[in-house]
C-alpha positions in Angstrom: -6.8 -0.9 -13.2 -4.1 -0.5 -10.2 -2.0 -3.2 -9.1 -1.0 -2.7 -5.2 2.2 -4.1 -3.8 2.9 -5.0 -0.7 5.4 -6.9 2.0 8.6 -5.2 1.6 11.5 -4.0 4.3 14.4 -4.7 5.9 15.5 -8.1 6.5 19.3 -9.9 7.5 21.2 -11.5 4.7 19.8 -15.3 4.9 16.5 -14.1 5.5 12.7 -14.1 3.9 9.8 -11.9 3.0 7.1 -12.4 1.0 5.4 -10.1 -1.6 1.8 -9.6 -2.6 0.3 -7.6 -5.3 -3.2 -7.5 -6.0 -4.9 -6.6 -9.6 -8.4 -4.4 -9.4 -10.6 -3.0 -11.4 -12.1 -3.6 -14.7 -10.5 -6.6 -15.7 -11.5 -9.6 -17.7 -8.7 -11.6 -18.1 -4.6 -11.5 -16.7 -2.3 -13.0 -18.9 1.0 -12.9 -17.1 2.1 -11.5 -13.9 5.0 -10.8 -12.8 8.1 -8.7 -10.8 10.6 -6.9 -11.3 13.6 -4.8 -9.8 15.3 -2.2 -9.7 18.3 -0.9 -7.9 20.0 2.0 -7.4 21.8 3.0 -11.0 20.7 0.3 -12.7 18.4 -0.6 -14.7 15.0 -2.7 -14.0 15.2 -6.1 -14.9 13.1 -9.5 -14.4 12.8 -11.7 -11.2 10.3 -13.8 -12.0 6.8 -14.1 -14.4 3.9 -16.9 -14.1 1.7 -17.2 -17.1 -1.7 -17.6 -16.6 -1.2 -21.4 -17.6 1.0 -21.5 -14.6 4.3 -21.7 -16.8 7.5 -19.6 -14.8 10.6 -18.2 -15.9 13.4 -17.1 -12.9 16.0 -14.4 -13.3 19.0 -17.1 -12.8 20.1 -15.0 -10.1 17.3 -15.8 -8.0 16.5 -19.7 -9.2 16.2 -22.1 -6.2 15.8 -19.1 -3.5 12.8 -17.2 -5.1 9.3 -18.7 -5.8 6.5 -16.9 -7.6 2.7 -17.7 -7.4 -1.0 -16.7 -8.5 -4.2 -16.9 -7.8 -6.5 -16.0 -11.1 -9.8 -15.6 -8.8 -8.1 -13.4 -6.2 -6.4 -11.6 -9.1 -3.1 -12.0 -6.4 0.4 -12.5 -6.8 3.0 -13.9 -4.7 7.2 -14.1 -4.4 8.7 -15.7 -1.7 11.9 -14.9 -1.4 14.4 -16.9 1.1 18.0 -16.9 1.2 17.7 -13.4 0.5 21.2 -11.9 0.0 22.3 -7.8 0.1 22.3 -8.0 -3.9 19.1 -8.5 -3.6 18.7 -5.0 -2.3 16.1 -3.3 -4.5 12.7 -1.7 -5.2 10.5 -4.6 -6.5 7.6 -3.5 -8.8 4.9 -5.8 -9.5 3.7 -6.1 -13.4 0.7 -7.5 -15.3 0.1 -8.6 -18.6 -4.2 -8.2 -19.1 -7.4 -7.4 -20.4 -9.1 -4.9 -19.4 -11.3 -1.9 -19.9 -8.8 -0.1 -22.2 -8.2 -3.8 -24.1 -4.9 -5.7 -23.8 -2.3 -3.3 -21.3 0.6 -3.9 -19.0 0.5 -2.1 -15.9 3.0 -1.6 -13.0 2.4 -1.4 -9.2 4.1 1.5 -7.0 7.2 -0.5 -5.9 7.9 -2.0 -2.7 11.1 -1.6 -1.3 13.8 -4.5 -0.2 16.4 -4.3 1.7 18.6 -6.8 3.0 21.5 -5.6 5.3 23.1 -6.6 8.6 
């Protein structure tokens, strides 16, 4: 199972990207997926998770600018992320919650890199 992140960079304070992460492999069913980030000298912490009942749960430092989506056929998720701000300068790692070959896991993605500067 790999999960492959994509759609980071540099963007202005007040600006958007939006991140993708795709799921392959042998799986048979996600149950939650998610991203996280991590800046320099901290630690990793939550952004934002979707079950695969479509339930969410926000950071609060990120509610009303950040939006997270799925797709369960195309095994994809989504964030947008608008009114991005230079806090929100980090690496962002995809996550997943599933079943697959090796039974119920969490995997992580590489990291994709944010950075929002003037």
């Amino acid at each position: 199972v790999q999960l492959q992140a994509s759609g980071g960079g540099l963007v202005q304070p007040g600006g958007s990207l939006r991140l993708s992460c795709v799921a392959s492999g042998s799986i048979f069913s996600i149950n939650t997926m998610g991203w996280y980030r991590q800046a320099p000298g901290k630690q990793r912490e939550l952004v934002a998770v979707i079950m695969r009942g479509g339930n969410i749960n926000y950071a609060d430092s990120v509610k009303g600018r950040f939006t997270i989506s799925r797709d369960n056929v195309r095994r994809t998720v989504w964030l947008q992320m608008n009114s991005l701000k230079p806090g929100d300068t980090a690496a962002y790692y995809c996550h997943a919650h599933l079943y697959g070959g090796l039974g119920l896991k969490q995997y992580w993605g590489q990291g994709t890199l944010v950075t929002v500067s003037s």
